[in-house]
mmCIF file as gemmi writes it, N, C-alpha and C atoms, coordinates in Angstrom:
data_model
loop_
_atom_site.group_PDB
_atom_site.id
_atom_site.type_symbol
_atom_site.label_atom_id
_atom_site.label_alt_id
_atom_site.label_comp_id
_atom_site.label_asym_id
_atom_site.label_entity_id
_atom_site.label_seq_id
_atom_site.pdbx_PDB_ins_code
_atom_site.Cartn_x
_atom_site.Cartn_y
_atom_site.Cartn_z
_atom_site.occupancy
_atom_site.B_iso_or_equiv
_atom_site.pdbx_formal_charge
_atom_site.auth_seq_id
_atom_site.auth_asym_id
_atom_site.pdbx_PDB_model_num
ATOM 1 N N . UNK Axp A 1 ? 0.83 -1.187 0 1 0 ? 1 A 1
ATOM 2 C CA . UNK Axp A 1 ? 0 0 0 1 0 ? 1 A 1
ATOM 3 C C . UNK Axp A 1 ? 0.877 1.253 0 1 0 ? 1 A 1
ATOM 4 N N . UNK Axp A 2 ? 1.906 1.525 0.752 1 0 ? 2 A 1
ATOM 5 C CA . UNK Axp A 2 ? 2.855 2.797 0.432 1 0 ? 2 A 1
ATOM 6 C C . UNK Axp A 2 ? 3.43 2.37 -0.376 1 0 ? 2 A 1
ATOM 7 N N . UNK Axp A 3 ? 4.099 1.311 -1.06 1 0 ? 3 A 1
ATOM 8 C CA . UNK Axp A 3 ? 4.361 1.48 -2.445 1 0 ? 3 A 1
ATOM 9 C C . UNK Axp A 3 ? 3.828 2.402 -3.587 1 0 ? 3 A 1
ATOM 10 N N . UNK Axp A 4 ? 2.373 2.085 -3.125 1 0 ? 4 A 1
ATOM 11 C CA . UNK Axp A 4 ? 1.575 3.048 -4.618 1 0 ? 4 A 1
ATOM 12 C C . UNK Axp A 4 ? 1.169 3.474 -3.993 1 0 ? 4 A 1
ATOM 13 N N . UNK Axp A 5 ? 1.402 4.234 -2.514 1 0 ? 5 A 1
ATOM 14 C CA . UNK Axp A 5 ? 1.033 5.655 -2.055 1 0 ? 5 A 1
ATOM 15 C C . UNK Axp A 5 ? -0.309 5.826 -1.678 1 0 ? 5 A 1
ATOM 16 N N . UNK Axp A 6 ? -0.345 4.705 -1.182 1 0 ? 6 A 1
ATOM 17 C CA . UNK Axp A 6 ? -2.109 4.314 -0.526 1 0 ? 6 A 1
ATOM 18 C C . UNK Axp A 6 ? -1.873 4.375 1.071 1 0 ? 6 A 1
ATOM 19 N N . UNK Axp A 7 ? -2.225 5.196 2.041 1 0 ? 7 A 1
ATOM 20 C CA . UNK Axp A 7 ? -2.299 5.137 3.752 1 0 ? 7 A 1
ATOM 21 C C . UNK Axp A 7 ? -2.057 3.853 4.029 1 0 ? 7 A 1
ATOM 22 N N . UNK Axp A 8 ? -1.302 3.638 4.822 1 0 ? 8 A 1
ATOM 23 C CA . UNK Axp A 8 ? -0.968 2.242 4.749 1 0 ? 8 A 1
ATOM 24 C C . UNK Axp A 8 ? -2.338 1.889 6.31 1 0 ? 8 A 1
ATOM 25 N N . UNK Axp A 9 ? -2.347 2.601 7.018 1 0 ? 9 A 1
ATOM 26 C CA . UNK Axp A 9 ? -3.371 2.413 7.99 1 0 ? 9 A 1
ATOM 27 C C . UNK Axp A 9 ? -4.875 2.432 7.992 1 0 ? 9 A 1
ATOM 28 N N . UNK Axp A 10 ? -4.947 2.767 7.128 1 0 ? 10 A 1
ATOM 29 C CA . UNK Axp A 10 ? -6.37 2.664 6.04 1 0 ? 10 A 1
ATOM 30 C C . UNK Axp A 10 ? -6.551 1.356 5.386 1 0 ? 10 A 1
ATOM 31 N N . UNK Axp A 11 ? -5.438 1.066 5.056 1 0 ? 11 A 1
ATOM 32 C CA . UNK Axp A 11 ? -5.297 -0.362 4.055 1 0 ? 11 A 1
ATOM 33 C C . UNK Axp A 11 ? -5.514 -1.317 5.41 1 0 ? 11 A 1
ATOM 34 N N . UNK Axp A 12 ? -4.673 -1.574 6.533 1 0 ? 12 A 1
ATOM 35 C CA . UNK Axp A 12 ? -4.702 -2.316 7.399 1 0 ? 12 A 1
ATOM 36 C C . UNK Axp A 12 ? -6.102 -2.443 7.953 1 0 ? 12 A 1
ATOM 37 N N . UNK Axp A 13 ? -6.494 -1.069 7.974 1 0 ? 13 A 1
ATOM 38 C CA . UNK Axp A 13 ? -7.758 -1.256 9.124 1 0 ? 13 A 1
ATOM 39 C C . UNK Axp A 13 ? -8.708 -2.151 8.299 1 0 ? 13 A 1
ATOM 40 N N . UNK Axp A 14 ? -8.771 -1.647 6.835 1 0 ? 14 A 1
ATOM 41 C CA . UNK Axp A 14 ? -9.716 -2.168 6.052 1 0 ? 14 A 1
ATOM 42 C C . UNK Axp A 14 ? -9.302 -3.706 6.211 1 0 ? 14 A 1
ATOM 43 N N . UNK Axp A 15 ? -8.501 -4.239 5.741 1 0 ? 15 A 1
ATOM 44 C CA . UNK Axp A 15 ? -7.719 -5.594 5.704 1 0 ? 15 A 1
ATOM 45 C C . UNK Axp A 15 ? -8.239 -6.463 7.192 1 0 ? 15 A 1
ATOM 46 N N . UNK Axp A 16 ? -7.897 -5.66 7.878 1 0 ? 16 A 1
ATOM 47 C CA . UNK Axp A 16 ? -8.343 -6.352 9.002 1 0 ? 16 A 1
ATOM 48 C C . UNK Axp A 16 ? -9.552 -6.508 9.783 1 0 ? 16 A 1
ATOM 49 N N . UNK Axp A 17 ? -10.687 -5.04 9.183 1 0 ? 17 A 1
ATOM 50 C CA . UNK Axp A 17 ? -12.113 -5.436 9.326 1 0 ? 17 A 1
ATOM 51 C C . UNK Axp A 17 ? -12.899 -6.444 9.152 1 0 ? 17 A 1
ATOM 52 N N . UNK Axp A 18 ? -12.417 -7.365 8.145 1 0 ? 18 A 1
ATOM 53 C CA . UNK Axp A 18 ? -13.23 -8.441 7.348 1 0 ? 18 A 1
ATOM 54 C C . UNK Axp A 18 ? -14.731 -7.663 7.095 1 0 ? 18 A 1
ATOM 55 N N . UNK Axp A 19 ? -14.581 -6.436 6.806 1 0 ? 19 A 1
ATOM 56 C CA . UNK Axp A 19 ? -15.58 -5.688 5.74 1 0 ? 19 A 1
ATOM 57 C C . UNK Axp A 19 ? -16.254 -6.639 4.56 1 0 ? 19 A 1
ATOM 58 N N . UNK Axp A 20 ? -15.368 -7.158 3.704 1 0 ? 20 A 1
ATOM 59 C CA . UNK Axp A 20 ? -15.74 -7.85 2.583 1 0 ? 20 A 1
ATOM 60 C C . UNK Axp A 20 ? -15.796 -9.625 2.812 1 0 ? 20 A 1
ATOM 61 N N . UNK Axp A 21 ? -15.646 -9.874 3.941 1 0 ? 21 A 1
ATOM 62 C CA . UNK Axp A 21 ? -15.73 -10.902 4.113 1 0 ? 21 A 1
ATOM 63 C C . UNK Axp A 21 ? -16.704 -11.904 3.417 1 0 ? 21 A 1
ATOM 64 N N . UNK Axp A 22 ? -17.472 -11.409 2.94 1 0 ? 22 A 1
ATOM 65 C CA . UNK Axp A 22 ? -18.908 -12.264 3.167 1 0 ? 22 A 1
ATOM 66 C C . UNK Axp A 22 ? -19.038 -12.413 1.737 1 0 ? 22 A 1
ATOM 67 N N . UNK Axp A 23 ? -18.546 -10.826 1.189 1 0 ? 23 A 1
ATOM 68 C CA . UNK Axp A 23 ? -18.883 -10.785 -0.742 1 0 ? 23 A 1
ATOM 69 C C . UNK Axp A 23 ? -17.329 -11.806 -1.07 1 0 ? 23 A 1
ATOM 70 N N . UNK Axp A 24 ? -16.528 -11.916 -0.402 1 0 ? 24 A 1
ATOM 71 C CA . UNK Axp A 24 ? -15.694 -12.307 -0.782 1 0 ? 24 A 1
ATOM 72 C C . UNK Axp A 24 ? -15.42 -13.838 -1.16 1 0 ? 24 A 1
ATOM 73 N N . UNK Axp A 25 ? -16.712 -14.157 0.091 1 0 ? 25 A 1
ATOM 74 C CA . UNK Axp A 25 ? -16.506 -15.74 0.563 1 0 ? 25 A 1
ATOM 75 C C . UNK Axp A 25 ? -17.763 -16.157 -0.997 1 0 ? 25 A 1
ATOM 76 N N . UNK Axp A 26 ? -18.39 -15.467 -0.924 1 0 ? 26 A 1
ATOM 77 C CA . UNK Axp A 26 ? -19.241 -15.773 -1.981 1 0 ? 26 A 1
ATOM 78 C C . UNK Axp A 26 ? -18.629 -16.182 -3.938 1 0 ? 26 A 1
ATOM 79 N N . UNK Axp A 27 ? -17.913 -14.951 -3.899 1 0 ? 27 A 1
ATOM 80 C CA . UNK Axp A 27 ? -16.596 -15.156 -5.221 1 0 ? 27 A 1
ATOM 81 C C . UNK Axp A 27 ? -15.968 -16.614 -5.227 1 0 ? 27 A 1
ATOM 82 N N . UNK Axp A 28 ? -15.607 -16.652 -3.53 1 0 ? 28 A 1
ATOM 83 C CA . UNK Axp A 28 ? -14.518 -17.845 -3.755 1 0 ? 28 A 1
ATOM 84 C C . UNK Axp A 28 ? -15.499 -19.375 -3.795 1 0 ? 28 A 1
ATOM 85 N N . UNK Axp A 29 ? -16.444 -19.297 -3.563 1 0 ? 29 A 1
ATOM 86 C CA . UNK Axp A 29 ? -17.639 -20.097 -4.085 1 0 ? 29 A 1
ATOM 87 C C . UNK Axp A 29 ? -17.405 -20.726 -5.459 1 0 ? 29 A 1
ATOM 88 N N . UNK Axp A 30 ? -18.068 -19.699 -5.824 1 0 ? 30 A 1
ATOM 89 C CA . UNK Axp A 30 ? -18.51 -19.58 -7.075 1 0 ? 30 A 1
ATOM 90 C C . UNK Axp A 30 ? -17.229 -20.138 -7.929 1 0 ? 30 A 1
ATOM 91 N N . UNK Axp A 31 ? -16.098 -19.613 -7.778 1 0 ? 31 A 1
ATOM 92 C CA . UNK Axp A 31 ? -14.964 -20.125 -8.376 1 0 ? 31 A 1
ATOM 93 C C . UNK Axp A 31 ? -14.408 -21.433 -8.252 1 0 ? 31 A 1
ATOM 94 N N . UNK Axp A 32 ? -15.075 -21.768 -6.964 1 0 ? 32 A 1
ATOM 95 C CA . UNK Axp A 32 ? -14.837 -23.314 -6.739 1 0 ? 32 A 1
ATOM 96 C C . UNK Axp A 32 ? -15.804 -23.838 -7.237 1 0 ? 32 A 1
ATOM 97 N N . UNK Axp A 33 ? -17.017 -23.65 -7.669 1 0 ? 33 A 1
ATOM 98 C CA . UNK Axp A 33 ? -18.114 -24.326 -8.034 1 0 ? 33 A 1
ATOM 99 C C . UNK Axp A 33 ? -17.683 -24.643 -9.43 1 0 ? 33 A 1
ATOM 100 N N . UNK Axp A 34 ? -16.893 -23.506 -10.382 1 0 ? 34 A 1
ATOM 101 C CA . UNK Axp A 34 ? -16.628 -23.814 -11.826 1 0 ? 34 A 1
ATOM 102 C C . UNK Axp A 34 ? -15.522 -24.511 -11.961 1 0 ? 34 A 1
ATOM 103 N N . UNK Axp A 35 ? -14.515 -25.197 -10.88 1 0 ? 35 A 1
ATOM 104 C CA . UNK Axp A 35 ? -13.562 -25.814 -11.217 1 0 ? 35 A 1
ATOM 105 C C . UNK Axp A 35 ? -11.784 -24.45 -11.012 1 0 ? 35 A 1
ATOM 106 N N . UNK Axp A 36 ? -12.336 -23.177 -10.673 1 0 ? 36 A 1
ATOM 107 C CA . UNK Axp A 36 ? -10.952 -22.506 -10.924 1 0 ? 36 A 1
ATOM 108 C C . UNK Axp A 36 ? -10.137 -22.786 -9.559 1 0 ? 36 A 1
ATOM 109 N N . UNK Axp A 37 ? -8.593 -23.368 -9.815 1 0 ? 37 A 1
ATOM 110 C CA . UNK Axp A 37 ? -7.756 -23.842 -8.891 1 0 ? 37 A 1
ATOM 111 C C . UNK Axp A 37 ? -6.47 -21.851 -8.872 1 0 ? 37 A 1
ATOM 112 N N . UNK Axp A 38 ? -6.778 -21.533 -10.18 1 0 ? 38 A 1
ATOM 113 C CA . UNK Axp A 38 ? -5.356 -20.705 -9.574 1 0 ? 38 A 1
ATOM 114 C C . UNK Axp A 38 ? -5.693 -19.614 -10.485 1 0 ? 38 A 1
ATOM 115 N N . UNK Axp A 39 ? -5.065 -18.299 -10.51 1 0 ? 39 A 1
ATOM 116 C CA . UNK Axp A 39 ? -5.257 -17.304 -11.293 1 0 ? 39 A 1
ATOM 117 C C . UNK Axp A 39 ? -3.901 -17.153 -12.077 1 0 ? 39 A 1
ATOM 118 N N . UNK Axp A 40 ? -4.158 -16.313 -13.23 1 0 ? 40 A 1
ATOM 119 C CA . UNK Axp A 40 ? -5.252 -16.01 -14.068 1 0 ? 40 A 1
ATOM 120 C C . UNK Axp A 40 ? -6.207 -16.835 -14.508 1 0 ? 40 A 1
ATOM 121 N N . UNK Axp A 41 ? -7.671 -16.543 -14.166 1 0 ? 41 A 1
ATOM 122 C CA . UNK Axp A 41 ? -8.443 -17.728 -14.669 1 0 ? 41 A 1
ATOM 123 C C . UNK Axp A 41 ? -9.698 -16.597 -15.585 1 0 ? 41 A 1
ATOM 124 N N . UNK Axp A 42 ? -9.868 -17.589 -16.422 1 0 ? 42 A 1
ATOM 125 C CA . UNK Axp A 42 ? -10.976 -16.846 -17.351 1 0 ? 42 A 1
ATOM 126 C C . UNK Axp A 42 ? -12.057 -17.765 -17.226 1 0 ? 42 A 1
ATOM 127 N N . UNK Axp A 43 ? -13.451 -16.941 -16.55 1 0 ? 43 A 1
ATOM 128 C CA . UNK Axp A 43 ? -14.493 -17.945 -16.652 1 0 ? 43 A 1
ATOM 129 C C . UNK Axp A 43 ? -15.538 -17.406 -18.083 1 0 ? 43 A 1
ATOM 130 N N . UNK Axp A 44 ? -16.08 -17.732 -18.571 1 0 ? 44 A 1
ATOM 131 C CA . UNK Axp A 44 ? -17.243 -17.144 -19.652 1 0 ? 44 A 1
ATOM 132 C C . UNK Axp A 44 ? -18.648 -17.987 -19.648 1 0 ? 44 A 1
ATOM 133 N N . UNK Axp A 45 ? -19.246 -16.746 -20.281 1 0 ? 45 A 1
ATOM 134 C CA . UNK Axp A 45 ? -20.563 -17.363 -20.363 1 0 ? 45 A 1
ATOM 135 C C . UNK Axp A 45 ? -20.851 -16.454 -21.482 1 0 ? 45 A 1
ATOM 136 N N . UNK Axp A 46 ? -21.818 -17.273 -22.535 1 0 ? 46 A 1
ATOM 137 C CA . UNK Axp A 46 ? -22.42 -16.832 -23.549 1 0 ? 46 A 1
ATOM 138 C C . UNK Axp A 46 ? -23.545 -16.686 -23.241 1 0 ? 46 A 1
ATOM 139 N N . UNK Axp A 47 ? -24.66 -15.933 -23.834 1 0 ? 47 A 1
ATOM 140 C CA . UNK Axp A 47 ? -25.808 -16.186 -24.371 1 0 ? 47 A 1
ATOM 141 C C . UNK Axp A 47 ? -26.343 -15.183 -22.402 1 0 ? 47 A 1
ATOM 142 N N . UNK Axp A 48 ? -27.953 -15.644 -22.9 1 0 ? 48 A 1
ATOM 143 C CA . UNK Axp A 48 ? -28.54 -15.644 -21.696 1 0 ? 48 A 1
ATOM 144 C C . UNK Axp A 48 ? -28.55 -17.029 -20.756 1 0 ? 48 A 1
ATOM 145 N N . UNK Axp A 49 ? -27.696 -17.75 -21.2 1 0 ? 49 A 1
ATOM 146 C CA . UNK Axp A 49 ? -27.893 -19.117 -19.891 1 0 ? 49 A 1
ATOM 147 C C . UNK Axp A 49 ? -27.099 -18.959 -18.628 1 0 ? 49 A 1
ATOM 148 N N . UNK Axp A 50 ? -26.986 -19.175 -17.887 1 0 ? 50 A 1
ATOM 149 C CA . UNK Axp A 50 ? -26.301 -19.198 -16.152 1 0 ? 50 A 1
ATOM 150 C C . UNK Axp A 50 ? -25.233 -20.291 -16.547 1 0 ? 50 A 1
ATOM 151 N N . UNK Axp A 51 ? -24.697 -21.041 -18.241 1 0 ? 51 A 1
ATOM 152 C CA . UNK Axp A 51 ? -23.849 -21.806 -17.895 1 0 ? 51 A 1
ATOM 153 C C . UNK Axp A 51 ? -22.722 -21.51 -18.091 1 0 ? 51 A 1
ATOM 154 N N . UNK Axp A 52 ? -21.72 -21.418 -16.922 1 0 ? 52 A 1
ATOM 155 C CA . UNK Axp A 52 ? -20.119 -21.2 -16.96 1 0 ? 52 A 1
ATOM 156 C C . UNK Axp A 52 ? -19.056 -21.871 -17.451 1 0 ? 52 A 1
ATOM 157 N N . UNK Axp A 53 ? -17.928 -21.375 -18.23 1 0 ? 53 A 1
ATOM 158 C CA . UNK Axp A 53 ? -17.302 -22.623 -18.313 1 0 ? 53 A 1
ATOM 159 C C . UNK Axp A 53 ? -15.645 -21.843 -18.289 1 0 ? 53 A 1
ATOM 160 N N . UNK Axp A 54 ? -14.555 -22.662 -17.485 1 0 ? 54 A 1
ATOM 161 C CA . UNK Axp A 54 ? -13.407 -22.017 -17.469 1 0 ? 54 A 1
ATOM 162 C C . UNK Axp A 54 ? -13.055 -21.973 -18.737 1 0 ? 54 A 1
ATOM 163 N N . UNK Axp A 55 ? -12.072 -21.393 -19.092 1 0 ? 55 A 1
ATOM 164 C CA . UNK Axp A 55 ? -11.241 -20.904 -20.227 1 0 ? 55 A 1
ATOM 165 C C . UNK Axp A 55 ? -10.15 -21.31 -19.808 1 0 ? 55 A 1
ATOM 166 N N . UNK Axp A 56 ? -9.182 -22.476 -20.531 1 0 ? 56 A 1
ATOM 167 C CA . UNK Axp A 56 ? -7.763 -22.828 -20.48 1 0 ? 56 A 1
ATOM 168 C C . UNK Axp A 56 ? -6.854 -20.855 -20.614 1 0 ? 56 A 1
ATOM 169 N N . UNK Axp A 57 ? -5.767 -21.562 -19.711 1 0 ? 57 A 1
ATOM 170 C CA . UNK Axp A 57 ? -4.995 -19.96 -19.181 1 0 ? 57 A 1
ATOM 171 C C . UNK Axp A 57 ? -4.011 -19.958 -20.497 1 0 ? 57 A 1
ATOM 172 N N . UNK Axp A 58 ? -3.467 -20.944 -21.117 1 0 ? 58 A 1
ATOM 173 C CA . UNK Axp A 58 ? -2.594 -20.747 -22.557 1 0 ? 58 A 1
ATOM 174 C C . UNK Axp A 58 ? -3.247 -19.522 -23.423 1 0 ? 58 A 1
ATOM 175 N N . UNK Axp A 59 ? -2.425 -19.041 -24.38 1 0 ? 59 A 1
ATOM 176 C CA . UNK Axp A 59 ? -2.6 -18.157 -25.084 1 0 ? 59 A 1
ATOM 177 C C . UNK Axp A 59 ? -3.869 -18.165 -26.078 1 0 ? 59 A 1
ATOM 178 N N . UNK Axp A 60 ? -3.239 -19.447 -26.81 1 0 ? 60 A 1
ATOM 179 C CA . UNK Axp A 60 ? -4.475 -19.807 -27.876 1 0 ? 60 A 1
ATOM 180 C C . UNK Axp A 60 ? -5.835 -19.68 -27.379 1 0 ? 60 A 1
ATOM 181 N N . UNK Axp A 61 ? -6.305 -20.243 -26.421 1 0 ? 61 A 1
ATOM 182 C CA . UNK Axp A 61 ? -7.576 -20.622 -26.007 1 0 ? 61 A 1
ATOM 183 C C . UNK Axp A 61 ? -8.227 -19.156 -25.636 1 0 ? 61 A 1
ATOM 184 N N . UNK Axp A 62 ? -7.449 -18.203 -25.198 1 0 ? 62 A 1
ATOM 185 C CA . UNK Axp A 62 ? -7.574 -16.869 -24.509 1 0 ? 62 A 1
ATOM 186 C C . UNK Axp A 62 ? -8.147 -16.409 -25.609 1 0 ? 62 A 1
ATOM 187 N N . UNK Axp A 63 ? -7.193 -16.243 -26.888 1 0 ? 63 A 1
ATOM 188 C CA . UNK Axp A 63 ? -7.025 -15.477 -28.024 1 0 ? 63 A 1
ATOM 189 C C . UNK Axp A 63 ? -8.729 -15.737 -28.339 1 0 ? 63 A 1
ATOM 190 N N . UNK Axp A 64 ? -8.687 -17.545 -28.98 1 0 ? 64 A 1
ATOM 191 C CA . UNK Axp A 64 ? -9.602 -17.82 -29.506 1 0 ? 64 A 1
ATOM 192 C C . UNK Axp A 64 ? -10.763 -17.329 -28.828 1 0 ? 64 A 1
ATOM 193 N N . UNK Axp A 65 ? -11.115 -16.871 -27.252 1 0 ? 65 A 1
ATOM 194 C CA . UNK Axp A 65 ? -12.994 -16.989 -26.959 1 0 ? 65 A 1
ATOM 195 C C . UNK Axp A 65 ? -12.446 -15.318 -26.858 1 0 ? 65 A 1
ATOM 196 N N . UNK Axp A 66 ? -11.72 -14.368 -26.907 1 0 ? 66 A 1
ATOM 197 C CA . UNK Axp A 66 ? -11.369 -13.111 -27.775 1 0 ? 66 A 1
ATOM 198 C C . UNK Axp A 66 ? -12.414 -13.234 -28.972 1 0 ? 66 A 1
ATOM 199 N N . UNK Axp A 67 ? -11.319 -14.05 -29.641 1 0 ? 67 A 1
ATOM 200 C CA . UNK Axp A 67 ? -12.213 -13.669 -31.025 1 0 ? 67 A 1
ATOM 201 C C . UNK Axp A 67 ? -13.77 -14.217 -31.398 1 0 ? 67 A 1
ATOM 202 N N . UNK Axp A 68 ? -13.763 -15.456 -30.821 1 0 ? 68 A 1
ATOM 203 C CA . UNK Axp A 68 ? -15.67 -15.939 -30.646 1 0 ? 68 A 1
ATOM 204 C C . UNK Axp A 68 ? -16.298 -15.16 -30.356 1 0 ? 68 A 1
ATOM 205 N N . UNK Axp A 69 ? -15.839 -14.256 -29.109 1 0 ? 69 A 1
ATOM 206 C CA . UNK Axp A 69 ? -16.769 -13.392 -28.555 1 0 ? 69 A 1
ATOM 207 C C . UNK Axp A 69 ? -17.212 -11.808 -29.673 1 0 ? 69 A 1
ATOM 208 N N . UNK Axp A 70 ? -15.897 -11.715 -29.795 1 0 ? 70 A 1
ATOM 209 C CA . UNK Axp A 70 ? -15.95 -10.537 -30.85 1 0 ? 70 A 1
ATOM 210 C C . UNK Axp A 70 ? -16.952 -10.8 -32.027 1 0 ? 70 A 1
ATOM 211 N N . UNK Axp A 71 ? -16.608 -12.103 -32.612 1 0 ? 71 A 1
ATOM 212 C CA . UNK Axp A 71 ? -17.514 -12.454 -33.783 1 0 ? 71 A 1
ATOM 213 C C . UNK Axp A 71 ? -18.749 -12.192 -33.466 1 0 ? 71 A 1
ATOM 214 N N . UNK Axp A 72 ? -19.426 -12.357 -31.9 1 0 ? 72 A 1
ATOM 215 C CA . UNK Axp A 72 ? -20.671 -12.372 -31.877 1 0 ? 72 A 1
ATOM 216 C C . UNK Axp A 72 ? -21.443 -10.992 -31.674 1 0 ? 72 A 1
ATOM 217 N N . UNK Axp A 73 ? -20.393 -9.895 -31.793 1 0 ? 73 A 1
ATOM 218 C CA . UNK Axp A 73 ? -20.873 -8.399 -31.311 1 0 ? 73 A 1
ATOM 219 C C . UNK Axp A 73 ? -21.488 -7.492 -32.454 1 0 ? 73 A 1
């Protein structure tokens, strides 16, 4: 946090409130529910359905739902 000139006691207090605890625990859910073990992880979803699916972290696969997605805009 003083690296990039952020109060460092601001950062702590926040850090140590467990303020976000709850939205947080919910993310890490959800990420376990789709299978993500480590970051960078890309999850997607097309369309209007609720279905998720990870995205391999290699280049190609990135590139490619890039460009799927683009195709569909």
């Amino acid at each position: 946090a003083e690296d990039m000139g952020r109060d460092v006691r601001q950062f702590t207090e926040c850090l140590t409130s467990n303020r976000y605890a709850q939205f947080l625990n919910g993310y890490r859910v959800f990420a376990s529910d789709y299978g993500v073990t480590g970051t960078p992880s890309v999850l997607m979803s097309l369309g209007d359905t609720n279905q998720w699916s990870q995205v391999l972290r290699d280049y190609n696969s990135l590139s490619g739902v890039v460009e799927t997605v683009g195709a569909q805009l």
